[in-house]
CHARMM-style PDB file with segment names, atoms N, HN, CA, C and O in Angstrom:
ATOM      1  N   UNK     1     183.182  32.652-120.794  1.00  0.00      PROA
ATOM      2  CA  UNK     1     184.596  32.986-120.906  1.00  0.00      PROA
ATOM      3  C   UNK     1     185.421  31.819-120.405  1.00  0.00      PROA
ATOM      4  O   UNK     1     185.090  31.062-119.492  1.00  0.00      PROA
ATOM      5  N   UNK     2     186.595  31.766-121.155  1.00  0.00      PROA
ATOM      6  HN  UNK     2     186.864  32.381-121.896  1.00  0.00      PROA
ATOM      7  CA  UNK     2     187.679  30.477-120.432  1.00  0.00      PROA
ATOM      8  C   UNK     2     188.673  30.677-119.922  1.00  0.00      PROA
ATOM      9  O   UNK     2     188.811  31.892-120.060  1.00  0.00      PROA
ATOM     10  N   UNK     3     189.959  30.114-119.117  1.00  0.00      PROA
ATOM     11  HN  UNK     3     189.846  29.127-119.004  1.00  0.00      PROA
ATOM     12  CA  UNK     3     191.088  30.750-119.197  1.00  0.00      PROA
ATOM     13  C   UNK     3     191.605  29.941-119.437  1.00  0.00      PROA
ATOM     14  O   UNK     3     192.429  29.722-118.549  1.00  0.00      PROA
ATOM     15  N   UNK     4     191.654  29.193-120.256  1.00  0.00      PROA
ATOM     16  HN  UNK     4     190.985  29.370-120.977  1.00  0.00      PROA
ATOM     17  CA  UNK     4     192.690  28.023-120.953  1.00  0.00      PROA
ATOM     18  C   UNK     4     193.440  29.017-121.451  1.00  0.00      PROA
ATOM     19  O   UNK     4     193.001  30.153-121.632  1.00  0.00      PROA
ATOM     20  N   UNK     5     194.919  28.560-121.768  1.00  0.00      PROA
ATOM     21  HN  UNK     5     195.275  27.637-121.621  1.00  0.00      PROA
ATOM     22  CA  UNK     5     195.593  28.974-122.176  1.00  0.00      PROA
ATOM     23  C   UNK     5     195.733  28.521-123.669  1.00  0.00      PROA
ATOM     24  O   UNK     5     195.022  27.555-123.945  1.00  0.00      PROA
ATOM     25  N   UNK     6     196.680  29.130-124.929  1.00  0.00      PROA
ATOM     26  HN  UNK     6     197.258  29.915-124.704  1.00  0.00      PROA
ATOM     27  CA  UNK     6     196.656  28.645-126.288  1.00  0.00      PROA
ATOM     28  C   UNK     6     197.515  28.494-126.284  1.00  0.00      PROA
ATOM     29  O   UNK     6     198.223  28.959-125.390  1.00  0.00      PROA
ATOM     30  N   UNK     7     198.177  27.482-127.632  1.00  0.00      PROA
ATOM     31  HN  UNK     7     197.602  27.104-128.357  1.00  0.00      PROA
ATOM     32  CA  UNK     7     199.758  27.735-128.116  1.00  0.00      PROA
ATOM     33  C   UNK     7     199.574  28.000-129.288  1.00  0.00      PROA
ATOM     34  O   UNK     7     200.590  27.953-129.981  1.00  0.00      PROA
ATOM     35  N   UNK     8     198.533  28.299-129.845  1.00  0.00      PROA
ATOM     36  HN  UNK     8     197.708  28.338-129.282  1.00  0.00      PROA
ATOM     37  CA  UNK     8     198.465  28.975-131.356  1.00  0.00      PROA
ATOM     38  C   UNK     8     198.218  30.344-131.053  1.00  0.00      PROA
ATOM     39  O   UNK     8     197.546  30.819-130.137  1.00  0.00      PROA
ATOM     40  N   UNK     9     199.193  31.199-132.426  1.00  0.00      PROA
ATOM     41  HN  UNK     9     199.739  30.813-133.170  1.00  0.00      PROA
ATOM     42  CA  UNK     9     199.839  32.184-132.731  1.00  0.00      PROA
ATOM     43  C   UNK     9     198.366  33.424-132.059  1.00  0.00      PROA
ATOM     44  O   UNK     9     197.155  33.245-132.188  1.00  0.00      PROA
ATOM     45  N   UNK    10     199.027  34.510-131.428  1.00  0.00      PROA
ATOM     46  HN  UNK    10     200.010  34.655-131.324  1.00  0.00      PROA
ATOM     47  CA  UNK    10     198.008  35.232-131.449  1.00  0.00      PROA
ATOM     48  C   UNK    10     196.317  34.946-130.898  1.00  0.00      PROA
ATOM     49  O   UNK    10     195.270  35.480-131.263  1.00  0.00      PROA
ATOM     50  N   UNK    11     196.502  34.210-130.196  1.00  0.00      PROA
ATOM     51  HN  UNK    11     197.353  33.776-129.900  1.00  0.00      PROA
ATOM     52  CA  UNK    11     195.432  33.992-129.360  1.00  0.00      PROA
ATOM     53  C   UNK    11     195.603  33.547-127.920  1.00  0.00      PROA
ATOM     54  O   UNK    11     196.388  32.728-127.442  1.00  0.00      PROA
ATOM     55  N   UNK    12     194.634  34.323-127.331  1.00  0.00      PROA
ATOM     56  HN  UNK    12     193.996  34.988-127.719  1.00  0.00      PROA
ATOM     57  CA  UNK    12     194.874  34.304-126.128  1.00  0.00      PROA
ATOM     58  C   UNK    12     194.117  32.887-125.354  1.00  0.00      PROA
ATOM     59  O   UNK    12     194.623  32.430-124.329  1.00  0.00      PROA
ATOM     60  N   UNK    13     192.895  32.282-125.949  1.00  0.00      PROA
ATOM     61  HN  UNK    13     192.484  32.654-126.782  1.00  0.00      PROA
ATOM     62  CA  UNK    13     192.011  31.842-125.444  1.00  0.00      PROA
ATOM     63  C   UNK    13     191.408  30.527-126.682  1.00  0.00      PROA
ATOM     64  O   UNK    13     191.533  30.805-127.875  1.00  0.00      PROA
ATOM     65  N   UNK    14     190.788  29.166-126.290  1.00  0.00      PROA
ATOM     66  HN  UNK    14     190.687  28.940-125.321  1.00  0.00      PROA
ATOM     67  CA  UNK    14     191.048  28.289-127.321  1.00  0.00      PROA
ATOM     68  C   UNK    14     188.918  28.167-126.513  1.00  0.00      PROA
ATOM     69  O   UNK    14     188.457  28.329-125.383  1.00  0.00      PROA
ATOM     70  N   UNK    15     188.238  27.788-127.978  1.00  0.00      PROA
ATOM     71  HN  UNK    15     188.612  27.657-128.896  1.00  0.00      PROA
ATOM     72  CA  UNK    15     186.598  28.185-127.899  1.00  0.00      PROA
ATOM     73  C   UNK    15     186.508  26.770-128.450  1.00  0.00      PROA
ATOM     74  O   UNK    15     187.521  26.222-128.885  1.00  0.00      PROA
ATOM     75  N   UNK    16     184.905  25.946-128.442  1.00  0.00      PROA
ATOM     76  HN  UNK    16     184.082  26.390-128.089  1.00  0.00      PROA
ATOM     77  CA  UNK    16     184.314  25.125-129.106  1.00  0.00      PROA
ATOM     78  C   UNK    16     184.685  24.237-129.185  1.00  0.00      PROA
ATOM     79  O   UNK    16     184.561  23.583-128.149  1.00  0.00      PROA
ATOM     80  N   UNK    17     185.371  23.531-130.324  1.00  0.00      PROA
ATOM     81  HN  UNK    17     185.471  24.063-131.165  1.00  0.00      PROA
ATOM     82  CA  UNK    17     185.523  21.666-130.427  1.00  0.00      PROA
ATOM     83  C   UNK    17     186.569  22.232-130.443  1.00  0.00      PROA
ATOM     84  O   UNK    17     186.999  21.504-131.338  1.00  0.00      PROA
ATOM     85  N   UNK    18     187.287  22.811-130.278  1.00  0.00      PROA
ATOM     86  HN  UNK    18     186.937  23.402-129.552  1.00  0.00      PROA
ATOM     87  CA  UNK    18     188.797  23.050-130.277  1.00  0.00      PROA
ATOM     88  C   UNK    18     189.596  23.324-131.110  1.00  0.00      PROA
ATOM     89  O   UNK    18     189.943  22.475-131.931  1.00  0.00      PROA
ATOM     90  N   UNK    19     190.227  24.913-131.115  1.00  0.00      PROA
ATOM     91  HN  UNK    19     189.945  25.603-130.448  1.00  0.00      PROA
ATOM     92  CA  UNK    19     190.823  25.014-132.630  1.00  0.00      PROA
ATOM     93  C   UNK    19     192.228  24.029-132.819  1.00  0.00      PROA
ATOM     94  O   UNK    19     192.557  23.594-133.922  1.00  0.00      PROA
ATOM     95  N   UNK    20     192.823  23.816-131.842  1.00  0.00      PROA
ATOM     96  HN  UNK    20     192.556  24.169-130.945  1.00  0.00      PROA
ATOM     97  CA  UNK    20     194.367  22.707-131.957  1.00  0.00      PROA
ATOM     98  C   UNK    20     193.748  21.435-132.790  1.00  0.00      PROA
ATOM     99  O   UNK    20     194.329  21.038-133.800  1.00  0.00      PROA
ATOM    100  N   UNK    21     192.600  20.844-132.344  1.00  0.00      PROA
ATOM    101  HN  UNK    21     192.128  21.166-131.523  1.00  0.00      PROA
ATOM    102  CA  UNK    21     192.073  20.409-133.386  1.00  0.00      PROA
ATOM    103  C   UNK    21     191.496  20.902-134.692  1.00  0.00      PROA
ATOM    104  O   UNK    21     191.756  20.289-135.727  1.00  0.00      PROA
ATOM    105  N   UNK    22     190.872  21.774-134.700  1.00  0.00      PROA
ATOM    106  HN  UNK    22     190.661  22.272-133.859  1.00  0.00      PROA
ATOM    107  CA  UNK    22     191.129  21.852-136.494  1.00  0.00      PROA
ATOM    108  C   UNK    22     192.082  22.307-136.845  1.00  0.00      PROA
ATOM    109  O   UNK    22     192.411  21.946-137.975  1.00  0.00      PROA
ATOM    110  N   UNK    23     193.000  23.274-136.154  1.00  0.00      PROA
ATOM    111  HN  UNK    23     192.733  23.567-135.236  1.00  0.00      PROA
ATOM    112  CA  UNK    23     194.412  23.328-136.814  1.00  0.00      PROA
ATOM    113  C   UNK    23     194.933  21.963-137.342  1.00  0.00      PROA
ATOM    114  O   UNK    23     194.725  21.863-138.551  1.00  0.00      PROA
ATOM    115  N   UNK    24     195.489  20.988-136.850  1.00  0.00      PROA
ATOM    116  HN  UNK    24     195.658  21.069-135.867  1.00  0.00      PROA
ATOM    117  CA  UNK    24     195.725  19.340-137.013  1.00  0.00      PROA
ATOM    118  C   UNK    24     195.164  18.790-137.693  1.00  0.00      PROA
ATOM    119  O   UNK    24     195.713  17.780-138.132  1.00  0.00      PROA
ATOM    120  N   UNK    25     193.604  19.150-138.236  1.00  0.00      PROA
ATOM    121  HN  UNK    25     193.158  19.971-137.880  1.00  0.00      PROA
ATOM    122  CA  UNK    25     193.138  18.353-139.576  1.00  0.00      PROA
ATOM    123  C   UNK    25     193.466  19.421-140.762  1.00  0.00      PROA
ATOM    124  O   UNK    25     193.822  19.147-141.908  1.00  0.00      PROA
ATOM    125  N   UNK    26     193.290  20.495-140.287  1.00  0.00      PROA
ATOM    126  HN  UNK    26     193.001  20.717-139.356  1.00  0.00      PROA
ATOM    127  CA  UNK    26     193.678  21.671-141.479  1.00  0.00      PROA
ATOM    128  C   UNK    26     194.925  21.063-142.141  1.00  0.00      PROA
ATOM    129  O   UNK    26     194.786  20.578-143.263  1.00  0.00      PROA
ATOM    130  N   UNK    27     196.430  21.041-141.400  1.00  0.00      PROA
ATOM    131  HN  UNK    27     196.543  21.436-140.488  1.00  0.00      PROA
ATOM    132  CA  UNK    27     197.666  20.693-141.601  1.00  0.00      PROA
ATOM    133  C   UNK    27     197.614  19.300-142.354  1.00  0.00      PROA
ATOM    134  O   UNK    27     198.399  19.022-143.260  1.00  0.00      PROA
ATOM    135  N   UNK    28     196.663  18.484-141.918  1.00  0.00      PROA
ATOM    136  HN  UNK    28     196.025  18.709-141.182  1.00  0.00      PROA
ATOM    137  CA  UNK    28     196.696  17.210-142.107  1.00  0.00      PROA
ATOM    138  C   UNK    28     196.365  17.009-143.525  1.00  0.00      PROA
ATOM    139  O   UNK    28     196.811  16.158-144.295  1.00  0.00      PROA
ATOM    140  N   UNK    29     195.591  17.845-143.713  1.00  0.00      PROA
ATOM    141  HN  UNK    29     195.229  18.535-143.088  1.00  0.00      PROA
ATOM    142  CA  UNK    29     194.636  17.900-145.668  1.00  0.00      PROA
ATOM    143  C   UNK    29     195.492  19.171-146.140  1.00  0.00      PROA
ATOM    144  O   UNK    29     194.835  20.096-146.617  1.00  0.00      PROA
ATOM    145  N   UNK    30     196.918  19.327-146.059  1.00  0.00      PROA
ATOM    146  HN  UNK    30     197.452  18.575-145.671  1.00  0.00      PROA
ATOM    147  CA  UNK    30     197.347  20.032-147.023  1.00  0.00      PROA
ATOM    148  C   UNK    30     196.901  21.472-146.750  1.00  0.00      PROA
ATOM    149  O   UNK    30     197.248  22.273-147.618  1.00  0.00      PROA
ATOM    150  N   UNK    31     196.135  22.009-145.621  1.00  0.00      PROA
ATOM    151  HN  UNK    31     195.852  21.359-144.916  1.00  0.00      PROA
ATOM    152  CA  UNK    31     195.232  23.076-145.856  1.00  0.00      PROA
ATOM    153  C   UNK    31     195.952  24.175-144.308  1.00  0.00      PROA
ATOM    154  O   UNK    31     196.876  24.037-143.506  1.00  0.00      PROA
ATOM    155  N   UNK    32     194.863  25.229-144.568  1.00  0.00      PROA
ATOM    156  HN  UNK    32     194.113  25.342-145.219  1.00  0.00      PROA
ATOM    157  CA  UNK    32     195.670  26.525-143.653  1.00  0.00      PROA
ATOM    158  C   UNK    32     194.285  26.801-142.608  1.00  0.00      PROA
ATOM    159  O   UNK    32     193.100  26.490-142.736  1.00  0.00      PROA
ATOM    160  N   UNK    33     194.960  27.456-141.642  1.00  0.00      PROA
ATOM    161  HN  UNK    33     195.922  27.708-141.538  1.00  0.00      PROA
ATOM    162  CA  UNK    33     193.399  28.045-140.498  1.00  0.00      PROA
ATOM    163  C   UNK    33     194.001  29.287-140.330  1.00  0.00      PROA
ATOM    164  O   UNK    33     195.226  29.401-140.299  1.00  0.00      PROA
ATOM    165  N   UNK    34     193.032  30.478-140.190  1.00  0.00      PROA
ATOM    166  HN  UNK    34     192.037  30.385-140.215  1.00  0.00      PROA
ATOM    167  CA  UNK    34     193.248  31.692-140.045  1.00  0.00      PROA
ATOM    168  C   UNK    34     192.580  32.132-139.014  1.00  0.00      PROA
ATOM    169  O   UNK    34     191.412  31.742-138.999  1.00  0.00      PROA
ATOM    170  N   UNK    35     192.901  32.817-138.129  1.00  0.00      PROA
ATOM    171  HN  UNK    35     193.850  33.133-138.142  1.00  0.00      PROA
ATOM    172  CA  UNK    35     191.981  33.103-136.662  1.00  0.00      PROA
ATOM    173  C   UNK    35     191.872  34.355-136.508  1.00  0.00      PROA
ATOM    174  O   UNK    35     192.888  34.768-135.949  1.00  0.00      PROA
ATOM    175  N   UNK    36     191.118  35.203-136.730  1.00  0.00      PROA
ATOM    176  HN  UNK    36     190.293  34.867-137.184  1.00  0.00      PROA
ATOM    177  CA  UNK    36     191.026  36.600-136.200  1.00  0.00      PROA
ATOM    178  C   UNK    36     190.280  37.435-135.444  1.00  0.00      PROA
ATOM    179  O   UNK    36     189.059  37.304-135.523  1.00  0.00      PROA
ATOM    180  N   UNK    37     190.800  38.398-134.612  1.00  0.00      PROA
ATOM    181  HN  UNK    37     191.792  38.504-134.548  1.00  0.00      PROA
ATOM    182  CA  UNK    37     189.785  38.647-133.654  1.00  0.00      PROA
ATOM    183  C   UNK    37     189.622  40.114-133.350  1.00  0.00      PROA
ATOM    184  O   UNK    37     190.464  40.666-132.642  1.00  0.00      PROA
ATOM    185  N   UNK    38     188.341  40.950-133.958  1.00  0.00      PROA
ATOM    186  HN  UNK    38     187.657  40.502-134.533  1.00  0.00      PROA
ATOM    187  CA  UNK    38     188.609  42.371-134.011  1.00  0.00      PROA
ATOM    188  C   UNK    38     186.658  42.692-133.367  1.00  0.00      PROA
ATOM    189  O   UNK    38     185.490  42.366-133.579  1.00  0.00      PROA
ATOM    190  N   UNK    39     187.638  43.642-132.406  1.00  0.00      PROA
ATOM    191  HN  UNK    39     188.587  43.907-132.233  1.00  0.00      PROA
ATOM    192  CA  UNK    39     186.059  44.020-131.700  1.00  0.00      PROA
ATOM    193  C   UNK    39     184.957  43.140-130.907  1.00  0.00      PROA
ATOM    194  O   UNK    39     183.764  43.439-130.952  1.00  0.00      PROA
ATOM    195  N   UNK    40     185.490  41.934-130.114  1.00  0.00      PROA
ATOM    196  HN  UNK    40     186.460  41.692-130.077  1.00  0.00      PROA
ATOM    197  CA  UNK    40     184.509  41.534-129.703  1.00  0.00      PROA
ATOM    198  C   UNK    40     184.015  39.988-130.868  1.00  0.00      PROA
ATOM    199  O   UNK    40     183.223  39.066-130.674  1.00  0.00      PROA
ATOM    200  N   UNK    41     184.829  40.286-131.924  1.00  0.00      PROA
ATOM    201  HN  UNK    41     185.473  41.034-132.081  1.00  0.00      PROA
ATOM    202  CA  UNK    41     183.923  38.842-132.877  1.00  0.00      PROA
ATOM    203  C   UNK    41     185.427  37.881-133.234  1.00  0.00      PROA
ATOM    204  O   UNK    41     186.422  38.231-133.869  1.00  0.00      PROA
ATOM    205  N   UNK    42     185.260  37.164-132.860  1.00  0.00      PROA
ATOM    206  HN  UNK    42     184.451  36.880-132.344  1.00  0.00      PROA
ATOM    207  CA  UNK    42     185.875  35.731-132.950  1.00  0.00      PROA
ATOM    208  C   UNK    42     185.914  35.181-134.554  1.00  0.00      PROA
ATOM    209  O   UNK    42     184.803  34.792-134.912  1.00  0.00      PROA
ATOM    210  N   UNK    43     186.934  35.072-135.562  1.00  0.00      PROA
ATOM    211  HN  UNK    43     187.837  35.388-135.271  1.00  0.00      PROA
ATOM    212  CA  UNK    43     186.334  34.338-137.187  1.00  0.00      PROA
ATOM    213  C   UNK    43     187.177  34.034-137.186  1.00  0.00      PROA
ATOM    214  O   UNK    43     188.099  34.736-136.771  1.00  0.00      PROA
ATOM    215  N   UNK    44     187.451  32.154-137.897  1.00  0.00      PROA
ATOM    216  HN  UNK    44     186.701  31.583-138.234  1.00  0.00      PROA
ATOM    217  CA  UNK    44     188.092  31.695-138.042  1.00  0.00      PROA
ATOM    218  C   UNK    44     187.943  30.597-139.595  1.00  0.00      PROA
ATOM    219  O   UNK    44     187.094  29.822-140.035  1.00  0.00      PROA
ATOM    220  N   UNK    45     189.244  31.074-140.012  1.00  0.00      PROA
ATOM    221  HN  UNK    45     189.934  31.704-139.654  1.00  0.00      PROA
ATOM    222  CA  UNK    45     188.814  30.549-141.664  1.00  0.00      PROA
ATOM    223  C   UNK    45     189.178  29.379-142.028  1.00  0.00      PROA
ATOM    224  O   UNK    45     190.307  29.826-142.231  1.00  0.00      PROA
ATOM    225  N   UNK    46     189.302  28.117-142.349  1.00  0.00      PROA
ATOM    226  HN  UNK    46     188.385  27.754-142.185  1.00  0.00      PROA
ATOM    227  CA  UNK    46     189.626  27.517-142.869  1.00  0.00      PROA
ATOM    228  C   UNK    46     189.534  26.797-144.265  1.00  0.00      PROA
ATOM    229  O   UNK    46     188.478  26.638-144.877  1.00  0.00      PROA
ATOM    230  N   UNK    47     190.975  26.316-144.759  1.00  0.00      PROA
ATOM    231  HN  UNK    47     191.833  26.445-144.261  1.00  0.00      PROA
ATOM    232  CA  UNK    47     190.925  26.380-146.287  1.00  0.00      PROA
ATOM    233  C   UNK    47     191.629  24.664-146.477  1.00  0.00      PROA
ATOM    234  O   UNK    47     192.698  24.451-145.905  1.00  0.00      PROA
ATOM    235  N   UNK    48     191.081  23.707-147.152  1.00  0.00      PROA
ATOM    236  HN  UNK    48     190.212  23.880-147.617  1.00  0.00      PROA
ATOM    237  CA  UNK    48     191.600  22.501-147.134  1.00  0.00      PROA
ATOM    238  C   UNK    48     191.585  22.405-148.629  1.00  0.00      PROA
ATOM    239  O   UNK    48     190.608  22.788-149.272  1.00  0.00      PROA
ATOM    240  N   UNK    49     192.772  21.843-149.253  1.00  0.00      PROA
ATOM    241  HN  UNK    49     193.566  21.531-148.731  1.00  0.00      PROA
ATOM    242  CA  UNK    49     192.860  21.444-150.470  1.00  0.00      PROA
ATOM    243  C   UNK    49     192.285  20.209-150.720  1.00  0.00      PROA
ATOM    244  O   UNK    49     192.247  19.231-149.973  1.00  0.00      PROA
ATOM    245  N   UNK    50     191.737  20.372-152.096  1.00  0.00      PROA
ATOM    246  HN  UNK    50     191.768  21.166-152.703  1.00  0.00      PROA
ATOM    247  CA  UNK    50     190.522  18.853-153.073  1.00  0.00      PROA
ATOM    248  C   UNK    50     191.783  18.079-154.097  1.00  0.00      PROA
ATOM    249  O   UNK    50     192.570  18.265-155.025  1.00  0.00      PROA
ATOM    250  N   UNK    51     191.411  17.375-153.395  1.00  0.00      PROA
ATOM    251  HN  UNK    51     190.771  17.225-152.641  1.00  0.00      PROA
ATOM    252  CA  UNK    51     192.298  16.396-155.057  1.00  0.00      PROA
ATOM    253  C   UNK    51     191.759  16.163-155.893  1.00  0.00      PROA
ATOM    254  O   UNK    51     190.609  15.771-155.693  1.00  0.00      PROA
ATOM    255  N   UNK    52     192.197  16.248-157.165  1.00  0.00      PROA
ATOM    256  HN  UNK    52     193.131  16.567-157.327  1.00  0.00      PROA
ATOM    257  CA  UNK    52     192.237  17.046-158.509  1.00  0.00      PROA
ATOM    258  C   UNK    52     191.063  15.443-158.846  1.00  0.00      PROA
ATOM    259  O   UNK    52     190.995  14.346-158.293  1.00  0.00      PROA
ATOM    260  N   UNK    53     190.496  15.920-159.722  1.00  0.00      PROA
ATOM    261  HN  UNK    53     190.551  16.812-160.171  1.00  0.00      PROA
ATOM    262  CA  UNK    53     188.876  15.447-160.005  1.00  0.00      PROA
ATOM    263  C   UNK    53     189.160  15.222-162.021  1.00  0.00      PROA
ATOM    264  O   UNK    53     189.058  16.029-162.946  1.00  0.00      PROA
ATOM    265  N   UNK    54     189.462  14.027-161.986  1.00  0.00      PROA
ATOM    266  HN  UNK    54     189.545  13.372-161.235  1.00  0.00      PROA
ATOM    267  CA  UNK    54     189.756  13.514-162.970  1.00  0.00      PROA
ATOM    268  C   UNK    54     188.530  13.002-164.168  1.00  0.00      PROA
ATOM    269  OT1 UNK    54     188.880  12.454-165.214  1.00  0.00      PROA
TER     270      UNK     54
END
């Protein structure tokens, strides 16, 4: 358990390589992070946009 504190939305607590960091590459590639937390399980989604493949 940690007690860091977060500044992303709806979370109380920041786990692993750090979500502020993948939030910041998420943002960075055009893309979104989704964090949710129901019952005990931690999932966090991320979605980065591909440039178009010519």
């Amino acid at each position: 358990m940690t007690t860091k504190q977060s500044d992303l939305p709806d979370i109380l607590m920041e786990h692993g390589i750090g979500l502020k960091n993948v939030k910041n590459v998420a943002d960075h590639y055009l893309g979104d992070m989704d964090i949710k937390i129901k019952n005990d399980v931690f999932k966090v989604t991320v979605m980065l946009q591909q440039k178009e493949i010519k």
